[in-house]
C-alpha positions as CSV (number, residue, x, y, z in Angstrom):
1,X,196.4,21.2,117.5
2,X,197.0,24.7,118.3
3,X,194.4,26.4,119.3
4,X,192.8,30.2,118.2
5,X,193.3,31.6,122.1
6,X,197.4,30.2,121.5
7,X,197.4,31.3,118.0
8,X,196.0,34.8,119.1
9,X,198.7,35.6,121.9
10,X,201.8,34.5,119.7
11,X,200.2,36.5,116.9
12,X,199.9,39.8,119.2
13,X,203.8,39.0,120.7
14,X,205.3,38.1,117.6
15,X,203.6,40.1,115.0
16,X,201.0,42.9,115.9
17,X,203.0,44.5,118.4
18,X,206.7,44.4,116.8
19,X,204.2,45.6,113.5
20,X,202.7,49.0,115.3
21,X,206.3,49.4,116.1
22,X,207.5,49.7,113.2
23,X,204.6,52.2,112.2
24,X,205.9,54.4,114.5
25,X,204.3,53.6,117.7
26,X,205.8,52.8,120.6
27,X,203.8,50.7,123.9
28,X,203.8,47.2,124.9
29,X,200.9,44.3,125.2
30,X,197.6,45.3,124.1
31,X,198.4,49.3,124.6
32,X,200.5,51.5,122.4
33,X,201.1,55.4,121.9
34,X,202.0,57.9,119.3
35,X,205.0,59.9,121.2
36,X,204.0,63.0,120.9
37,X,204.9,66.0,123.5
38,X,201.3,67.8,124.4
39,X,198.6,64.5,123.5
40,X,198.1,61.0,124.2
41,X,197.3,59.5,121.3
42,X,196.7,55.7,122.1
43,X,195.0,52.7,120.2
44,X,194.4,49.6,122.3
45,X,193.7,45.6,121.2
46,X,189.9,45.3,121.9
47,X,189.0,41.5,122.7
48,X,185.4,40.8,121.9
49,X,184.0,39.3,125.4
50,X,182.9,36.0,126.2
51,X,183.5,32.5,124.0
52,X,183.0,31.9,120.7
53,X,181.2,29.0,119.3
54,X,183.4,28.3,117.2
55,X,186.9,28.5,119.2
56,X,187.9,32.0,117.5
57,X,189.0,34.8,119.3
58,X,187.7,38.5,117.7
59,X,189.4,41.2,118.0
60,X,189.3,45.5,117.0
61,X,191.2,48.8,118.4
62,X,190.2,51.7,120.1
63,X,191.3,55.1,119.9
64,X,191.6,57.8,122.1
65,X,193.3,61.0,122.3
66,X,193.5,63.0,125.7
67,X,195.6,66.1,126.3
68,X,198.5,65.3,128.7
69,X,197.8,68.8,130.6
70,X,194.0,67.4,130.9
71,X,195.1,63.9,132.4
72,X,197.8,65.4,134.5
73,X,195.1,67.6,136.4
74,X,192.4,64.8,136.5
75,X,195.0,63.4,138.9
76,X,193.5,59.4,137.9
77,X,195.4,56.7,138.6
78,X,198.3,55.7,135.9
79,X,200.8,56.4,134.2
80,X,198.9,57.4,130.8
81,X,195.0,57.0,130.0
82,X,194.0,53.5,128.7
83,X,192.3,53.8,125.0
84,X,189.4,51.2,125.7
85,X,188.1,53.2,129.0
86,X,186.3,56.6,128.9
87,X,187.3,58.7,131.3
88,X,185.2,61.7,130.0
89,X,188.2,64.3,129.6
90,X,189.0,62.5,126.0
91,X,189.5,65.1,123.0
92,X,188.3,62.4,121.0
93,X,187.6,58.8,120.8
94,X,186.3,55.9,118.7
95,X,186.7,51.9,117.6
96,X,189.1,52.0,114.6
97,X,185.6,51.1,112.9
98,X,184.7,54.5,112.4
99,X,187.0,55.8,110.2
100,X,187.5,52.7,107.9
101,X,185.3,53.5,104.5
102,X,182.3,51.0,106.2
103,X,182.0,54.0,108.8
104,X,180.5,50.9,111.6
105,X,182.2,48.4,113.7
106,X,185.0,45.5,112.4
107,X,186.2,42.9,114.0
108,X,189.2,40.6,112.8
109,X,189.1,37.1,113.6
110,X,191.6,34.3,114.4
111,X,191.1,30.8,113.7
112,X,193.2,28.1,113.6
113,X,194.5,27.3,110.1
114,X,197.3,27.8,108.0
115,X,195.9,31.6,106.8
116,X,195.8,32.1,110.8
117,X,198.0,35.6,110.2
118,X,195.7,37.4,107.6
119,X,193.7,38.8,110.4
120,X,196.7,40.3,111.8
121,X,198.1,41.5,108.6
122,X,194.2,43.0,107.9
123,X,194.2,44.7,110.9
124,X,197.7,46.4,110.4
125,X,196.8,47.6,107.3
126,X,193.8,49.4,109.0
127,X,196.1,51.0,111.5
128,X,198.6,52.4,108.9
129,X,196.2,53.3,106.5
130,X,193.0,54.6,108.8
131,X,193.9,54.7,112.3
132,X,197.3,56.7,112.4
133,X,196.2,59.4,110.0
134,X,193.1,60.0,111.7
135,X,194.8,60.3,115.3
136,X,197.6,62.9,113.6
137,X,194.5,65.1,111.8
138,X,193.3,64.8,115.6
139,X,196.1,66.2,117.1
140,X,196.7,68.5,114.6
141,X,193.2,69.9,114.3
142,X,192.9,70.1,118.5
143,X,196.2,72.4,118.3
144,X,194.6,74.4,115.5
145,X,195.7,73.2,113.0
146,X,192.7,71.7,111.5
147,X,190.1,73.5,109.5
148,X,186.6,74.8,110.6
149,X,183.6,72.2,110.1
150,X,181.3,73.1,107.2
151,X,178.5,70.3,107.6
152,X,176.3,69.2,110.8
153,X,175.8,66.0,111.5
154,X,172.4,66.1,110.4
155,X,173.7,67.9,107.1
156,X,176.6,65.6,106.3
157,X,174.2,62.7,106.1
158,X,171.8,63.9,103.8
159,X,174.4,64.8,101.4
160,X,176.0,61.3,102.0
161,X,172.5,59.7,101.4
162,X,172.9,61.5,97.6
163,X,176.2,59.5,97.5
164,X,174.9,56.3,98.9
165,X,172.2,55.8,96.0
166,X,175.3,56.7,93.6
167,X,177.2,54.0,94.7
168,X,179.9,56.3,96.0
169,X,181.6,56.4,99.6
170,X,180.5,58.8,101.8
171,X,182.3,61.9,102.6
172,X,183.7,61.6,106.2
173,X,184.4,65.2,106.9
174,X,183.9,68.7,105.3
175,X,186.1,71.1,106.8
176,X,186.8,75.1,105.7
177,X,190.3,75.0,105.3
178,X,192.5,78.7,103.5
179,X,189.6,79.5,101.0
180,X,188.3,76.0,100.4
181,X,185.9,73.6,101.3
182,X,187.7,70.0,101.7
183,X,185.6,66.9,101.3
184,X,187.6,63.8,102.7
185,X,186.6,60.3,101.5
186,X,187.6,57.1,100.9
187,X,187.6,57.7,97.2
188,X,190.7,56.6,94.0
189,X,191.9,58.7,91.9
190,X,190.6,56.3,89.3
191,X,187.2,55.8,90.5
192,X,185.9,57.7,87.6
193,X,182.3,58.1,88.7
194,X,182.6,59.5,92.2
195,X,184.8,62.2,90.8
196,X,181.6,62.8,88.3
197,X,179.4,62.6,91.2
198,X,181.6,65.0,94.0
199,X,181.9,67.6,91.4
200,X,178.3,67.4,90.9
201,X,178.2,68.1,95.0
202,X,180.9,70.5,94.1
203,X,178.6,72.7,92.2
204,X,176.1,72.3,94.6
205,X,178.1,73.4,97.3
206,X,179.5,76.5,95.1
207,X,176.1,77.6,94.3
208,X,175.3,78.3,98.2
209,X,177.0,81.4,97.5
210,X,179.4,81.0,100.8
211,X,181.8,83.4,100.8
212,X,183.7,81.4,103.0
213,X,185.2,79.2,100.2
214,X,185.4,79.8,95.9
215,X,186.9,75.9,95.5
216,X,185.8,72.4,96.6
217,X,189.0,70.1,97.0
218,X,188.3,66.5,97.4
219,X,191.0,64.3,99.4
220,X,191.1,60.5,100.3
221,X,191.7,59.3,103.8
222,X,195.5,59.7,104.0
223,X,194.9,63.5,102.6
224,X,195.9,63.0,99.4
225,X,194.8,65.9,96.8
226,X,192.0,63.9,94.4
227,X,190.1,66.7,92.8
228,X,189.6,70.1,92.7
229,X,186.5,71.9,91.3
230,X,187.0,74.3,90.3
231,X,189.8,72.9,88.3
């Protein structure tokens, strides 16, 4: 019987890799880059250490994104930064985890069995959808492209903690952006009752009185115009 460790490997070689390809990136193995002339923007295969009980092997990415200028003067060894290391001159970095809706750590799993590819598939899915728009916002936003934060930290979460007991998704960033404050979730177009809820937000927001901003625009992840209040 094949095993997960075989099933794994031909699933990385045969699938995942020519996969991310075809998204747009290029790299080999468990590395792979977004060609793009001023950043490094990489997401690496993260194996999860040590045997499983059960014979599976887990698996997640990682994503970094390091100016070239910045690793070209750190002068460490390589031809381009590796995604699962830190090398502390990162613009940005984070497990793929992060900016799925669940905001926390996944892990896709391969077992033997004839449904053996569904983690792969899962995983590329995450990648297109998540992964990949968040690295180009990254690179766009580190050029200047990207709009000025509205929340802190601290701040976000409260107002997510409103959205929690709502049953909504959380907002994953608030950003200032040509007269507007942009909320960007993992939210539908259809989903009926978090556009009830964000435009109670909306109104919240509005009633600061920030000059900065006279319209709260709500986006999901891929940055696709949802709602606009007011509208």
């Amino acid at each position: 019987m094949t095993t997960a460790r075989e099933l794994y490997a031909k699933g990385l070689r045969d699938h995942l890799a020519p996969a991310l390809r075809a998204l747009g990136l290029i790299g080999w193995r468990r590395t792979f880059s977004l060609p793009d002339r001023t950043h490094w923007a990489l997401l690496g295969v993260v194996e999860q250490p040590g045997p499983s009980p059960d014979g599976s092997v887990r698996y997640t990415f990682g994503l970094s994104l390091v100016r070239k200028a910045d690793w070209t003067a750190a002068a460490l060894p390589g031809l381009r930064p590796d995604p699962r290391t830190c090398y502390g001159i990162e613009v940005w970095r984070a497990r793929i985890g992060e900016v799925l809706p669940v905001g926390e750590e996944v892990w896709w799993e391969v077992l033997p069995g004839p449904r053996w590819r569904v983690a792969l598939d899962d995983s590329v899915a995450a990648v297109r959808h998540y992964g990949l728009p968040e690295l180009l916002r990254r690179i766009d936003r580190d050029r200047g492209g990207g709009g000025e934060t509205y929340l802190s930290p601290a701040e976000l979460e409260q107002v997510n903690a409103v959205l929690l007991g709502a049953s909504v998704a959380r907002i994953q960033r608030a950003e200032l952006a040509d007269g507007a404050l942009v909320l960007t979730g993992a939210w539908t177009g259809a989903d009926t009752v978090a556009r009830t809820v964000l435009h109670g937000v909306a109104h919240g927001f509005r009633s600061a009185g920030d000059d900065r901003f006279d319209t709260v625009r709500c986006l999901d992840t891929l940055g696709r115009e949802l709602w606009s209040f007011p509208s």
